[in-house]
C-alpha positions as a Markdown table, in Angstrom:
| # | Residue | x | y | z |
|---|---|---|---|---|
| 1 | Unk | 0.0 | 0.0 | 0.0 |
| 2 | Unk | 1.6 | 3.0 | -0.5 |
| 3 | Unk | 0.1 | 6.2 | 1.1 |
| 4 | Unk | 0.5 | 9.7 | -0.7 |
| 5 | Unk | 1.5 | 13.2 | 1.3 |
| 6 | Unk | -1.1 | 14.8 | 3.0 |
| 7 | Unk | -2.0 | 18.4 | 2.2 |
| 8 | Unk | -4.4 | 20.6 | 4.4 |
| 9 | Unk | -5.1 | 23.7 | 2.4 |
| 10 | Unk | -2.2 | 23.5 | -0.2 |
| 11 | Unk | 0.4 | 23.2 | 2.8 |
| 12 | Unk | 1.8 | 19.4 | 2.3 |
| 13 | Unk | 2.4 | 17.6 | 5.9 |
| 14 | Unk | 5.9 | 16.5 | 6.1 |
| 15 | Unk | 6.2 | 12.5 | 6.8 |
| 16 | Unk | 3.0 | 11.6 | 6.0 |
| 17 | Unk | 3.8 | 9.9 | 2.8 |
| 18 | Unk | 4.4 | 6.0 | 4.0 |
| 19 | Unk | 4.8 | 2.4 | 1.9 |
| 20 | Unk | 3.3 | -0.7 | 3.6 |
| 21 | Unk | 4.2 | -4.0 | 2.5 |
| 22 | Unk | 4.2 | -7.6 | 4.3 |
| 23 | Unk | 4.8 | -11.2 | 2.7 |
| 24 | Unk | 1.7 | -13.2 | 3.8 |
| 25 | Unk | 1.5 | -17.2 | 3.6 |
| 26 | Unk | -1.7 | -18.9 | 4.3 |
| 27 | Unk | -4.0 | -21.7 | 3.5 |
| 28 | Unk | -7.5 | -22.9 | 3.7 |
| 29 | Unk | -9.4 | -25.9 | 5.1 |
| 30 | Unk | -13.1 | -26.5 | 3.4 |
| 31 | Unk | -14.9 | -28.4 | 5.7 |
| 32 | Unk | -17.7 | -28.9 | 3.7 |
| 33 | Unk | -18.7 | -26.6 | 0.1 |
| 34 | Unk | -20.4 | -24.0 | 2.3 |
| 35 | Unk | -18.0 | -23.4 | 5.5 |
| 36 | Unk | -14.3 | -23.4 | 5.8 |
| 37 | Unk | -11.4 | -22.2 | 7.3 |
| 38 | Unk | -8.7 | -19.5 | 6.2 |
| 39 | Unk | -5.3 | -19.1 | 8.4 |
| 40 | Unk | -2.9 | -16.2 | 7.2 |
| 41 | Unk | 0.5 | -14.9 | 9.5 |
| 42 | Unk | 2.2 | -11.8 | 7.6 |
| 43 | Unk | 5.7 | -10.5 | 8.3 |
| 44 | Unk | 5.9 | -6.6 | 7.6 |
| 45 | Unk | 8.9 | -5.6 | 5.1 |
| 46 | Unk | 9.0 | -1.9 | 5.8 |
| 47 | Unk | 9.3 | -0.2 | 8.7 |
| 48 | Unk | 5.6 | 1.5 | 8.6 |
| 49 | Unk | 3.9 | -2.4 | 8.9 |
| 50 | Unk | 3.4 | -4.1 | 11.5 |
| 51 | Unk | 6.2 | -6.9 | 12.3 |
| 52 | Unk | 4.2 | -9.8 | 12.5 |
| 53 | Unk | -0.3 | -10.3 | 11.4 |
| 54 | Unk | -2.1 | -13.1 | 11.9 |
| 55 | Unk | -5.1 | -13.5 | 10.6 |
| 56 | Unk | -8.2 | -16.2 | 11.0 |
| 57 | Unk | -11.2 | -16.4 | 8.8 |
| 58 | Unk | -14.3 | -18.8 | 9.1 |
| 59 | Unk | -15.9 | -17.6 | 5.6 |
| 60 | Unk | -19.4 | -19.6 | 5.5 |
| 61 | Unk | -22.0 | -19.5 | 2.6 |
| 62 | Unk | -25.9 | -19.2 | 2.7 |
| 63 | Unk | -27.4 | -21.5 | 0.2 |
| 64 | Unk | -31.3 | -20.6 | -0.6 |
């Protein structure tokens, strides 16, 4: 993500122009074709991200 100056009426804000960026590796585990389970961990490359994300996700689709 990268993240553009700032400017309050026409005065630009100094360091408020950052780059985020983190290597993510994950997988998923369908239980059945309407629920499953989604396990990320991130590690930040640049000194404005985080150091370490992890991130759990139990997606589940409504059939009608």
């Amino acid at each position: 993500k990268f993240f553009s100056r700032t400017e309050i009426e026409g005065r630009k804000i100094e360091e408020t122009d950052i780059t985020v960026a983190d290597l993510q590796f994950g997988g998923t585990y369908a239980y059945t074709d309407d629920m499953a389970l989604s396990i990320a961990i991130g590690f930040g490359l640049t000194p404005n991200s985080p150091d370490v994300q992890l991130s759990i996700k139990t997606p589940i689709r409504f059939s009608f």
